[in-house]
NUNUGU-736646 format. One record per residue: residue number from 1; residue in one letter; chain; x, y negated, z of N, C-alpha, C, CB in turn. Coordinates in nm, 3 decimals, padded with zeros to 5 digits, always signed. Glycine has a CB too. Layout:
! residues N
REC num residuo cadena  n.east n.north    n.up ca.east ca.north   ca.up  c.east c.north    c.up cb.east cb.north   cb.up
REC NUM       a      A       X       Y       Z       X        Y       Z       X       Y       Z       X        Y       Z
...
! end
This chain:
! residues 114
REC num residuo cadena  n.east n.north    n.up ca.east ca.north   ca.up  c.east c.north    c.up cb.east cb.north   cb.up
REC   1       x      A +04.079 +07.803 -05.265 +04.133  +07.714 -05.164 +04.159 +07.576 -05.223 +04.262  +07.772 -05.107
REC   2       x      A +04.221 +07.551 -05.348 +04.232  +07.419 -05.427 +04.098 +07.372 -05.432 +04.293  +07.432 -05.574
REC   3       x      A +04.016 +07.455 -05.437 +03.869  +07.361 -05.481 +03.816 +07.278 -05.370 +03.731  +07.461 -05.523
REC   4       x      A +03.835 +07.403 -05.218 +03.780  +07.324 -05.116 +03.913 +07.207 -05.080 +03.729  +07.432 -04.978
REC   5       x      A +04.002 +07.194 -05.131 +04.093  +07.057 -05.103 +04.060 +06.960 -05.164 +04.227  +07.058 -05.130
REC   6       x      A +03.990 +06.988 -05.295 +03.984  +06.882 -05.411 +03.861 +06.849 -05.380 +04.006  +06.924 -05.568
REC   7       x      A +03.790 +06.931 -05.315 +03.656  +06.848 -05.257 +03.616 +06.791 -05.127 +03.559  +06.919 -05.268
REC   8       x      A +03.752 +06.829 -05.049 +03.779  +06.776 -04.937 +03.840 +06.589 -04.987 +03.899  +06.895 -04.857
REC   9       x      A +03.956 +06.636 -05.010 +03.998  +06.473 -05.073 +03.891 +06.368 -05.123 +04.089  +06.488 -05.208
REC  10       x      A +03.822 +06.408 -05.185 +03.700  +06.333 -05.304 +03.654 +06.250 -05.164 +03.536  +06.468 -05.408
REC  11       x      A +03.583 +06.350 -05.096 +03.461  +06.335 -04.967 +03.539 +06.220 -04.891 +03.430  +06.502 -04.846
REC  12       x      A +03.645 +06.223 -04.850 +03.747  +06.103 -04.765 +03.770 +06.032 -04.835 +03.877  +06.126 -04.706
REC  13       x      A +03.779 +06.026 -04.962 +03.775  +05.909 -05.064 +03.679 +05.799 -05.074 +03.767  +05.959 -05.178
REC  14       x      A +03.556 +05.855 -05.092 +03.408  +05.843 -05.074 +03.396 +05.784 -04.932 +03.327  +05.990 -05.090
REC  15       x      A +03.403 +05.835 -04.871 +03.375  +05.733 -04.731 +03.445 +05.626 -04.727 +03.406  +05.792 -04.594
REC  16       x      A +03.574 +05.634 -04.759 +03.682  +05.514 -04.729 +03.650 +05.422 -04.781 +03.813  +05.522 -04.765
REC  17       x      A +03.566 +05.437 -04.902 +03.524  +05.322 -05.032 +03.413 +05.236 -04.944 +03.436  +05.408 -05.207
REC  18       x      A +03.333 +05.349 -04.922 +03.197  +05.271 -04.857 +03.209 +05.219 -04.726 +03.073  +05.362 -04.843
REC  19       x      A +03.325 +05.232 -04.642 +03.323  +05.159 -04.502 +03.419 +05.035 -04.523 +03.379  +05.262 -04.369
REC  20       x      A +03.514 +05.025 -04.616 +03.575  +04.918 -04.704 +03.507 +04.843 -04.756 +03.641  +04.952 -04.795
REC  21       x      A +03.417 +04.846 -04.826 +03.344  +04.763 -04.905 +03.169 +04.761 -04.831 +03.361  +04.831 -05.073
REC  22       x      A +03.128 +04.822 -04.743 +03.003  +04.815 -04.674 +02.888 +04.853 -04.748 +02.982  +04.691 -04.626
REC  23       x      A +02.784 +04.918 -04.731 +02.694  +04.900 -04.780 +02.651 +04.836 -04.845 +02.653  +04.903 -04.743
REC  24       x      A +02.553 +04.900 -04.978 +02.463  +04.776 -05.053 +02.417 +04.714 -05.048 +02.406  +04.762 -05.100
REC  25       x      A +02.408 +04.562 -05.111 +02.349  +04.421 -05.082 +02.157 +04.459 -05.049 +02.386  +04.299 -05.253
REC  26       x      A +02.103 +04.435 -04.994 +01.961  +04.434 -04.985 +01.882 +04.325 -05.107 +01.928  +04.387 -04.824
REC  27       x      A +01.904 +04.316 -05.199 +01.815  +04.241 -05.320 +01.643 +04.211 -05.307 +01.831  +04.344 -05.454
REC  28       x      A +01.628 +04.106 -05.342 +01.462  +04.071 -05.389 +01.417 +04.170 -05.459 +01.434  +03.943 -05.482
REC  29       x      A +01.368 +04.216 -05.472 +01.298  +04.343 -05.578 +01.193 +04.189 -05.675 +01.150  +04.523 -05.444
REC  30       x      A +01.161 +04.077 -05.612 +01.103  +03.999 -05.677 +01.062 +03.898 -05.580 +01.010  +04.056 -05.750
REC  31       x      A +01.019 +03.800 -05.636 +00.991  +03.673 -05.558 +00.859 +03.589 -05.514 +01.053  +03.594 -05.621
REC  32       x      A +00.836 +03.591 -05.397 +00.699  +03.574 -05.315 +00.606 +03.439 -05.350 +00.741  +03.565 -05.151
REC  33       x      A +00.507 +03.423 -05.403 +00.459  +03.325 -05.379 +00.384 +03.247 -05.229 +00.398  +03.343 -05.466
REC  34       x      A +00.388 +03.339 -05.129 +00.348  +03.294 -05.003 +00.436 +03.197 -04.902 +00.321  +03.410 -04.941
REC  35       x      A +00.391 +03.099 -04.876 +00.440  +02.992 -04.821 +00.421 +02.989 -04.679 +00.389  +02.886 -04.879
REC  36       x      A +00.503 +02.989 -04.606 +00.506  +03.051 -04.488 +00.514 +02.884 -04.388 +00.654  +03.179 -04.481
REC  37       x      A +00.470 +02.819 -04.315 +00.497  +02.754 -04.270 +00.630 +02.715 -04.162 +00.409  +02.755 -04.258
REC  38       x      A +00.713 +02.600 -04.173 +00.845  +02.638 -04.208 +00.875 +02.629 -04.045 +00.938  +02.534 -04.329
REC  39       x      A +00.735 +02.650 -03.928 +00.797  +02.665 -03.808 +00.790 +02.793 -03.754 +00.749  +02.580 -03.722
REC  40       x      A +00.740 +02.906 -03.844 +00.775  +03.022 -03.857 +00.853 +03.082 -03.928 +00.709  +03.064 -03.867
REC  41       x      A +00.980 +03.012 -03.989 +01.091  +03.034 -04.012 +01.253 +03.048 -03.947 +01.075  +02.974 -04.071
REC  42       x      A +01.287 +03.137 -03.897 +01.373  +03.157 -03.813 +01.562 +03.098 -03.889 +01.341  +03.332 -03.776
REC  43       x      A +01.555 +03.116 -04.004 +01.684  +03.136 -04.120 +01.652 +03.166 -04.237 +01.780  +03.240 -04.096
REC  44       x      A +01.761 +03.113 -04.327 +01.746  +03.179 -04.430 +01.868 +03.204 -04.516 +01.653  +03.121 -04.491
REC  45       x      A +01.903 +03.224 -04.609 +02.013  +03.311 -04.616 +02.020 +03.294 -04.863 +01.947  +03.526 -04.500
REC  46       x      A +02.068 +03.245 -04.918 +02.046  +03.248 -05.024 +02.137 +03.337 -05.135 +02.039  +03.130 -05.038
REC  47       x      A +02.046 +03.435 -05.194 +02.091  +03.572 -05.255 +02.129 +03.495 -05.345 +01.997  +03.702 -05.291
REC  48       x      A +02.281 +03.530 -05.404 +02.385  +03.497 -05.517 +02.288 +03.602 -05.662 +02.595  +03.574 -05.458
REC  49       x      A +02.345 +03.542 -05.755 +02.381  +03.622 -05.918 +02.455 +03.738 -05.886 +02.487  +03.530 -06.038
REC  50       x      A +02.556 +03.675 -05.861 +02.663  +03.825 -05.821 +02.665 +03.890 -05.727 +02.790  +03.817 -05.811
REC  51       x      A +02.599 +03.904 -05.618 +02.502  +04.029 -05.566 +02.425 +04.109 -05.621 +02.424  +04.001 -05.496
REC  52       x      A +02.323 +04.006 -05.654 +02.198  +04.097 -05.695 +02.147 +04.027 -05.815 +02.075  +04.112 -05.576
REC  53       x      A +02.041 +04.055 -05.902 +02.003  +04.007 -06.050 +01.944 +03.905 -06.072 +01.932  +04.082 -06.115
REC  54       x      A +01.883 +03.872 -05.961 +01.898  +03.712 -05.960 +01.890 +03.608 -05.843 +01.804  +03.668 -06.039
REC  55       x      A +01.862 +03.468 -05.864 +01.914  +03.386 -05.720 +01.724 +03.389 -05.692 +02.031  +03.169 -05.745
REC  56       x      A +01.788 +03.382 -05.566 +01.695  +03.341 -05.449 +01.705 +03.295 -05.312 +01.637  +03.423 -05.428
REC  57       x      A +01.631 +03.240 -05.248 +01.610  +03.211 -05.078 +01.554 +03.335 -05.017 +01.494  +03.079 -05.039
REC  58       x      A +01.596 +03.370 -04.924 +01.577  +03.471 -04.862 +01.529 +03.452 -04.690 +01.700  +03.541 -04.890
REC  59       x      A +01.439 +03.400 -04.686 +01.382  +03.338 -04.522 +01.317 +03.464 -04.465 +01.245  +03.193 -04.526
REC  60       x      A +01.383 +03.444 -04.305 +01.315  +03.559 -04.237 +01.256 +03.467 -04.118 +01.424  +03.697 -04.187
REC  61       x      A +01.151 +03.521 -04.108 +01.062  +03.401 -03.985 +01.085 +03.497 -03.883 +00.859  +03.350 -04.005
REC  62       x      A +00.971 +03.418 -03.795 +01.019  +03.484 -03.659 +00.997 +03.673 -03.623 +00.922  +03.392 -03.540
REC  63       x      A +00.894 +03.635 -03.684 +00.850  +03.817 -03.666 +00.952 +03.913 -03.743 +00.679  +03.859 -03.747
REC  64       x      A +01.064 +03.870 -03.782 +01.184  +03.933 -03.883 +01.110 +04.008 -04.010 +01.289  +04.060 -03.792
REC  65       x      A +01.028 +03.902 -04.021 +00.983  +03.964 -04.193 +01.073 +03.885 -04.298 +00.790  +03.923 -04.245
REC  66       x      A +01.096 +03.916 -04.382 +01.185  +03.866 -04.547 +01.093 +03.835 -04.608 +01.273  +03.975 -04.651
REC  67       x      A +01.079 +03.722 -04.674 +01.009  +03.670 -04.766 +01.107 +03.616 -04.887 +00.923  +03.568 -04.701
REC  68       x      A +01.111 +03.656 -04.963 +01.237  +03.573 -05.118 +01.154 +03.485 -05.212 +01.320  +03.718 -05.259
REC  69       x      A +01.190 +03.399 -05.157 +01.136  +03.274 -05.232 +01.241 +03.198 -05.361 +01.111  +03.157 -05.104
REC  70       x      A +01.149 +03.121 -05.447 +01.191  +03.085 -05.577 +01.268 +02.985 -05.485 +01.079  +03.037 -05.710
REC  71       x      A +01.432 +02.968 -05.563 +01.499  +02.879 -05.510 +01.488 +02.708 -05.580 +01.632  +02.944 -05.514
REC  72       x      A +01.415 +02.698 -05.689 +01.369  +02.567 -05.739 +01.205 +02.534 -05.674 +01.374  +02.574 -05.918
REC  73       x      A +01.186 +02.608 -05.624 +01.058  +02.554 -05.551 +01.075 +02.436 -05.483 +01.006  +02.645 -05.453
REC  74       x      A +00.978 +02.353 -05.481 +00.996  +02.239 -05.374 +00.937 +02.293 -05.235 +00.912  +02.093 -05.422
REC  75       x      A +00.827 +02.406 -05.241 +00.816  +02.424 -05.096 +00.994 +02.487 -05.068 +00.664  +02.552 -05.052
REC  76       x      A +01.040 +02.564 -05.125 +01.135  +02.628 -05.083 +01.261 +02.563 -05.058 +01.145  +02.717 -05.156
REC  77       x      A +01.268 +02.459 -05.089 +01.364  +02.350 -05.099 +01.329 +02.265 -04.954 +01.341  +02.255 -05.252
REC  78       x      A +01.205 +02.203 -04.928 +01.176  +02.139 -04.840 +01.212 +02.208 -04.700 +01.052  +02.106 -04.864
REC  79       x      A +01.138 +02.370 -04.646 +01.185  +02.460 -04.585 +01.314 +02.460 -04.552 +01.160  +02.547 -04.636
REC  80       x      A +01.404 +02.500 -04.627 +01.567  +02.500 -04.640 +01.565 +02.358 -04.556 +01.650  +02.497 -04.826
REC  81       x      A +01.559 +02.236 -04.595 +01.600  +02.116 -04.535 +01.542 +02.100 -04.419 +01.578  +02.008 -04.608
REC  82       x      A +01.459 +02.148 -04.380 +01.363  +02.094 -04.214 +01.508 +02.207 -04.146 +01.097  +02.181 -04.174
REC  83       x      A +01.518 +02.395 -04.173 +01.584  +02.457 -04.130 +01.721 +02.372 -04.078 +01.589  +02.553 -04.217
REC  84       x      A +01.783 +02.326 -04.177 +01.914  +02.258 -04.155 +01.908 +02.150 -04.067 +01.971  +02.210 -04.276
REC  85       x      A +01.820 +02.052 -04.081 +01.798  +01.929 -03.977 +01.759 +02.022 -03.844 +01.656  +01.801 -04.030
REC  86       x      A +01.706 +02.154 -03.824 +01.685  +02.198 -03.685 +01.812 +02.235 -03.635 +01.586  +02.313 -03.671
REC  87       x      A +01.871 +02.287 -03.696 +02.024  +02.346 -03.676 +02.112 +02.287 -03.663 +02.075  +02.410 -03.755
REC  88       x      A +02.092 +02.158 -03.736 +02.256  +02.042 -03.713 +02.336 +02.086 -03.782 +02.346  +02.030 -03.566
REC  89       x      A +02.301 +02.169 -03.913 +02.383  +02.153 -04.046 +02.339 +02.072 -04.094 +02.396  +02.245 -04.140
REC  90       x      A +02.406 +02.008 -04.239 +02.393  +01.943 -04.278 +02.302 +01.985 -04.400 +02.489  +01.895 -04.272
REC  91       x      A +02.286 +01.975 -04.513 +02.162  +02.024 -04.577 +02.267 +02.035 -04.698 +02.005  +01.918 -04.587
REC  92       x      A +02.214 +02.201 -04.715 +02.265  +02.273 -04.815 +02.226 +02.172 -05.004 +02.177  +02.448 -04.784
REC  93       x      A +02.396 +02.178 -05.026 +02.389  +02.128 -05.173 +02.278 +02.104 -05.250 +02.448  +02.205 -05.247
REC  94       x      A +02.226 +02.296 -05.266 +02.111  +02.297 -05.344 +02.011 +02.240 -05.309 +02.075  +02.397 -05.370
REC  95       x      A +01.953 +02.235 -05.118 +01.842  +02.178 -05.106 +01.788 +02.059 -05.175 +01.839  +02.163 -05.002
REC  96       x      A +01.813 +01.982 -05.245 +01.734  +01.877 -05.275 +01.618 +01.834 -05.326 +01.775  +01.838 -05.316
REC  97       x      A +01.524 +01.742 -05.285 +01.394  +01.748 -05.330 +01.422 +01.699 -05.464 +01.286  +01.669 -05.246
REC  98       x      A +01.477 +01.669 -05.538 +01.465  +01.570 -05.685 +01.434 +01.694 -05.770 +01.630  +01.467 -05.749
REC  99       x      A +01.347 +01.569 -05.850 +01.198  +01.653 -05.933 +01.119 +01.683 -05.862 +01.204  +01.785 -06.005
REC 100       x      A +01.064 +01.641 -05.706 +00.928  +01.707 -05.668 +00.871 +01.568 -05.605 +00.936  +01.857 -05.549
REC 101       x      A +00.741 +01.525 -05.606 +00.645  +01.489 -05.557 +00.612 +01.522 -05.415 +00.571  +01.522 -05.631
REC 102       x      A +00.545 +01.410 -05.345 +00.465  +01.437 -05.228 +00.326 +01.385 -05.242 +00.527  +01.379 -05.107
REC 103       x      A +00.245 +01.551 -05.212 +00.112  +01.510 -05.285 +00.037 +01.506 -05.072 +00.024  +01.686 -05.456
REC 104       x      A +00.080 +01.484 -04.998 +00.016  +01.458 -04.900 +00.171 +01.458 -04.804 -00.117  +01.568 -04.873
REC 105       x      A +00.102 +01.447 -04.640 +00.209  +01.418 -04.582 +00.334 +01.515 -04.564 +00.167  +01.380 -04.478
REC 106       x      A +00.312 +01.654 -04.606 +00.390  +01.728 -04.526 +00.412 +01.838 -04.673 +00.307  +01.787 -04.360
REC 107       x      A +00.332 +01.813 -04.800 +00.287  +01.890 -04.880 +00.416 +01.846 -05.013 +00.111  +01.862 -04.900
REC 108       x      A +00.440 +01.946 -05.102 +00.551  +01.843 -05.212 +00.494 +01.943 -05.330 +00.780  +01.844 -05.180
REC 109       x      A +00.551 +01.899 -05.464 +00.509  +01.952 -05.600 +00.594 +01.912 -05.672 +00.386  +01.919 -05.654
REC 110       x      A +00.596 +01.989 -05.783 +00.686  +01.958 -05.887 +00.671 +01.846 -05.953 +00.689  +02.045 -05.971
REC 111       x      A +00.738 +01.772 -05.992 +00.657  +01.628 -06.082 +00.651 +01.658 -06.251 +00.772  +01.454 -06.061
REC 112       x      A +00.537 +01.574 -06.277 +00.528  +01.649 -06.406 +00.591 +01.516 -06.473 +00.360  +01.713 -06.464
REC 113       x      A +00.665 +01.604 -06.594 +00.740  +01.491 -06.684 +00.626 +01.382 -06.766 +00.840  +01.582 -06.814
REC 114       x      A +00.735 +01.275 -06.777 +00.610  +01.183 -06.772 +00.648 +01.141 -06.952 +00.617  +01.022 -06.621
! end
């Protein structure tokens, strides 16, 4: 009878933890090189260190696919900023283009040190 209490308790323990604290973060397993054009981008959402193992952009376009993009990218940077100017936020800290190039009208790159 103690055992099924002590494994009763555990089990209500166990739940209480996980509806307190929610489910596990969903992490990049790794990071996309596909560039999605940024009017098939619905949001995006940027995965912390202290979530998961490392930082990233996390854009879901319209079809609710996830794509985790490098967060020093300049495409990924540029993206982020069109998002915010659609939204009427203001443009996230990190977005900034410095260090990238515009190698055509709509196109950007890293600049190479000179």
């Amino acid at each position: 009878m103690r055992l099924y209490l002590v494994l009763f308790s555990v089990t209500l323990w166990m739940t209480s933890v996980v509806t307190t604290h929610g489910p596990a973060a969903h992490c990049c397993a790794g990071l996309s090189t596909t560039k999605v054009p940024p009017k098939r981008i619905k949001s995006y959402a940027i995965q912390s260190v202290a979530a998961c193992s490392f930082k990233a952009v996390v854009f879901t376009t319209q079809a609710h696919k996830r794509i985790c993009a490098d967060p020093d990218s300049c495409w990924t940077r540029q993206a982020m900023i069109k998002l915010d100017r659609q939204s009427g936020r203001s443009a996230s800290g990190s977005a900034s283009l410095a260090g990238c190039t515009r190698t055509g009208k709509t196109r950007w790159r890293m600049r190479k040190d000179e």
